[in-house]
C-alpha positions in Angstrom: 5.7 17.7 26.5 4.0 17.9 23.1 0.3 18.6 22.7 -1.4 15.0 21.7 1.5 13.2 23.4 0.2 11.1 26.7 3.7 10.5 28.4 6.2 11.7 29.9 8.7 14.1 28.7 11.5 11.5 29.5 9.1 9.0 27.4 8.8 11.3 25.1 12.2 11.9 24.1 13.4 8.3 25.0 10.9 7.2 21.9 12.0 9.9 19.7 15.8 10.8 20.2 17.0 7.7 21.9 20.8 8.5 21.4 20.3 11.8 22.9 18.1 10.6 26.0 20.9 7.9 26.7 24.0 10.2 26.7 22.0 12.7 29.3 20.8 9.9 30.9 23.8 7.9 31.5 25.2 10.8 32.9 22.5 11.3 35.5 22.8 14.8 34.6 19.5 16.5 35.9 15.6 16.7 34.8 14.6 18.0 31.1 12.5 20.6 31.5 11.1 21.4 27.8 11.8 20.4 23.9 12.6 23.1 21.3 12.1 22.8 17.8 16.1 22.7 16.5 14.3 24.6 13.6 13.2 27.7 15.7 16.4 28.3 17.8 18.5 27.7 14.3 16.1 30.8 13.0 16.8 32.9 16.5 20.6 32.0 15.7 20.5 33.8 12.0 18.6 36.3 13.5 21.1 37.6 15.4 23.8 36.8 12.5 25.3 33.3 14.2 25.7 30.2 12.3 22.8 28.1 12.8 24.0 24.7 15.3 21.5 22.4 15.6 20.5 19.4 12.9 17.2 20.6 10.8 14.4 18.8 11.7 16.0 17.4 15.3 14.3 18.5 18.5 16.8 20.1 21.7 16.3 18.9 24.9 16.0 21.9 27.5 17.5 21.4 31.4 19.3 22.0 34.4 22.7 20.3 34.6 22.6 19.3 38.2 26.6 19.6 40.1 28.8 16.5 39.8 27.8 16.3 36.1 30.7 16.1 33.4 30.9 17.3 30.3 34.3 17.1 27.5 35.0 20.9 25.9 37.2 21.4 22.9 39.5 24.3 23.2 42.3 26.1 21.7 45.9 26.3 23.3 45.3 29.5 24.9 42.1 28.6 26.8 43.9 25.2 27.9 47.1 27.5 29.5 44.5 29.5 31.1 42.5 26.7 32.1 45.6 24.7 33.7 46.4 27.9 35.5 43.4 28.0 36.9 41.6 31.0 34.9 38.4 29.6 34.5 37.2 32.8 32.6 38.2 30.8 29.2 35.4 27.5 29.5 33.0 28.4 26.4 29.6 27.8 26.2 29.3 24.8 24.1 30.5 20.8 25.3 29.4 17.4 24.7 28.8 14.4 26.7 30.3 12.3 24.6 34.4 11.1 24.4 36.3 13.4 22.0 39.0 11.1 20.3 40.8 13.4 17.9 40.9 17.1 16.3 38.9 14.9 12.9 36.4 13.9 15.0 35.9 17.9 16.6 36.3 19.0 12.8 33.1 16.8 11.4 31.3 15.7 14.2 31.1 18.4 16.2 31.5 21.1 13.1 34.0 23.0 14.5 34.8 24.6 11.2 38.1 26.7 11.2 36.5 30.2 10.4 34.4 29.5 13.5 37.4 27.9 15.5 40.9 27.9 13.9 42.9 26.1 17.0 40.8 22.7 18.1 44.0 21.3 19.7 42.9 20.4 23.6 40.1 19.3 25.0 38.8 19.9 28.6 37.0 17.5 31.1 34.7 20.1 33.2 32.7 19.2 36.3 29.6 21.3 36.9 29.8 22.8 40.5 26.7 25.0 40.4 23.7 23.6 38.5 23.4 25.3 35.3 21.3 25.7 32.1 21.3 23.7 29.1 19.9 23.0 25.4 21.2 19.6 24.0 20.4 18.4 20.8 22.0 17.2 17.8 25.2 19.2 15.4 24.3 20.3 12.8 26.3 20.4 8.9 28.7 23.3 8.9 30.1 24.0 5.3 31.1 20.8 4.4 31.5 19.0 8.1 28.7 16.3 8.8 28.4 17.4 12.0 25.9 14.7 14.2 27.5 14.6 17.6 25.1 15.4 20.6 26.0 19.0 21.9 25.1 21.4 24.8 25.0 24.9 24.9 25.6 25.9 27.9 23.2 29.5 28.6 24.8 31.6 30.8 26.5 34.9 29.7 29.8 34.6 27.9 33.0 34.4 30.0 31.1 33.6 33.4 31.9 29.9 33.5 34.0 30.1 36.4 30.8 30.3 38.1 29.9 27.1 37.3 32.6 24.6 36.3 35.7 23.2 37.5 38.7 21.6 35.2 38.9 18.4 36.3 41.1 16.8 33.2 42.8 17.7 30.2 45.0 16.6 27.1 45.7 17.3 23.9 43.9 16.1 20.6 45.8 15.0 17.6 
């Protein structure tokens, strides 16, 4: 909760970012825990020579996905095989709530730009088996794509999402 604010952080962020609040709502996903300025972790981001992800001027949303809890992640042919196969050692650390319709939509909404992604071909449906860290907020613009799309970042050390997600879907984007 902010300083001066007199609710709850769930008020809070209902009131402020009502698109977010419904998508992590609606999934009965778990309990926000804190709010980040999208500014701040943009500047931690640069810091440490990544391309900033969140929309300027948004607030993230800080929780614990709780198990049972789905999420939609975009990823290249290779980490689909490996997926399908049961390799779980290729689930990134980024997904989104929301439906992912096409490779267009992953291009500007979610800024998957192709020096930061080149193969945006498959998208996986993950269930969350172990409950698991989160900062969701708001894409932001990516040399030249909108971006806008809710997103998570998943915080857990790379390659260890075996840990806490099973595929339970996938298909191919066009």
């Amino acid at each position: 909760m902010r300083s001066g604010c007199f609710c709850s952080a769930a008020s809070y962020h209902s009131h402020i970012y009502p698109y977010l609040y419904s998508e992590h709502s609606s999934a009965d996903a778990g309990a926000i825990r804190a709010f980040k300025s999208a500014d701040e972790i943009n500047a931690m981001m640069q810091a440490a020579n990544w391309s900033p992800a969140w929309k300027s001027g948004t607030t993230i949303a800080e929780s614990t996905l709780k198990r049972g809890t789905t999420v939609n992640m975009v990823v290249d042919e290779a980490a689909f095989k490996a997926q399908i196969s049961g390799n779980k050692n290729y689930v990134g650390n980024w997904a989104t709530f929301r439906e992912v319709p096409s490779q267009a939509f992953v291009r500007n909404e979610l800024a998957f730009i192709p020096s930061l992604k080149s193969d945006v071909s498959y998208v996986a449906e993950l269930k969350i088996i172990q409950p698991i860290n989160e900062q969701l907020g708001i894409v932001g613009s990516q040399s030249g794509a909108a971006g806008g799309a809710s997103q998570i970042n998943f915080i857990y050390p790379q390659r260890q999402g075996w840990q806490y997600f099973a595929v339970i879907g996938a298909r191919r984007l066009l």
